[in-house]
C-alpha positions as CSV (number, residue, x, y, z in Angstrom):
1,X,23.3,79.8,27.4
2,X,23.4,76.7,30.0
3,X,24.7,78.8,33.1
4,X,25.3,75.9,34.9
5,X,27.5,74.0,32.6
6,X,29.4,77.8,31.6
7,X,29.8,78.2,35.8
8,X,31.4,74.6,35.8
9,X,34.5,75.5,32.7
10,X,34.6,79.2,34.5
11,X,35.2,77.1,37.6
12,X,37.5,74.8,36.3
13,X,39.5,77.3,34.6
14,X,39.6,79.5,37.6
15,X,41.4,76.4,39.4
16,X,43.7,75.8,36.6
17,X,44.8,79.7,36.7
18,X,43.8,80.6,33.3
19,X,42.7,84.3,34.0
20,X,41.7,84.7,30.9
21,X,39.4,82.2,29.6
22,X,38.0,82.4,33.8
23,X,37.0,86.3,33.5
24,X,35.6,85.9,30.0
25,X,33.2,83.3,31.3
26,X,32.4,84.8,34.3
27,X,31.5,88.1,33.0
28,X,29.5,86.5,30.0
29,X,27.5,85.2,32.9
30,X,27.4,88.2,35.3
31,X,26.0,90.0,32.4
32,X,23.1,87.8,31.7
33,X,22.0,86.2,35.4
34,X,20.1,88.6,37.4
35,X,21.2,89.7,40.8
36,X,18.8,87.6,42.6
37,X,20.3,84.1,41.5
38,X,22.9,83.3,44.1
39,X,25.5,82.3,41.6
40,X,25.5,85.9,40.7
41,X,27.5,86.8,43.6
42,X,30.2,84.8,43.0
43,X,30.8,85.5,39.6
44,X,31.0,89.2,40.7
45,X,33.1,88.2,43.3
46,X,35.6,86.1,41.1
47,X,35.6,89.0,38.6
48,X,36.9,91.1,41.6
49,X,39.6,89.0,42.9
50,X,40.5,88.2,39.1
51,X,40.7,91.9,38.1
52,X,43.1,93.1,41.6
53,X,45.2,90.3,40.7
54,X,45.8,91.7,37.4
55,X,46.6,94.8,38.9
56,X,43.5,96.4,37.0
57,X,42.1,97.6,40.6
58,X,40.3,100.5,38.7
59,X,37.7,97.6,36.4
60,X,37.4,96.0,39.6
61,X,35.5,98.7,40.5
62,X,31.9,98.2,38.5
63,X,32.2,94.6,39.5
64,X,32.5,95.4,43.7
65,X,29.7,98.2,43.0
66,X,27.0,95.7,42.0
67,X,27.8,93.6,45.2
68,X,26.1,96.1,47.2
């Protein structure tokens, strides 16, 4: 997987709203970057922000956990 160019479309379709397709990518890249790689963070972080605005506070959860 090029993490870069799968961070750009999760990007891109984070801007254009599309919760979806955004949360797929940026778990399928928060599952396979390890924590030290700074673009770790915010694909925990989006996950987080995507999941409360879902109203699916409770799978927020995991993804707020591994922040710490």
């Amino acid at each position: 997987m090029d993490w870069e160019e799968t961070l750009i479309r999760a990007r891109q379709q984070f801007a254009e709203g599309n919760v979806e397709e955004s949360e797929r990518l940026y778990s399928e890249l928060a599952n396979v970057m390890p924590a030290s790689d700074r673009r770790y963070a915010e694909c925990l972080e989006r996950l987080v922000f995507l999941k409360k605005r879902t109203g699916s506070y409770e799978q927020a959860l995991p993804y707020s956990a591994r922040l710490i």
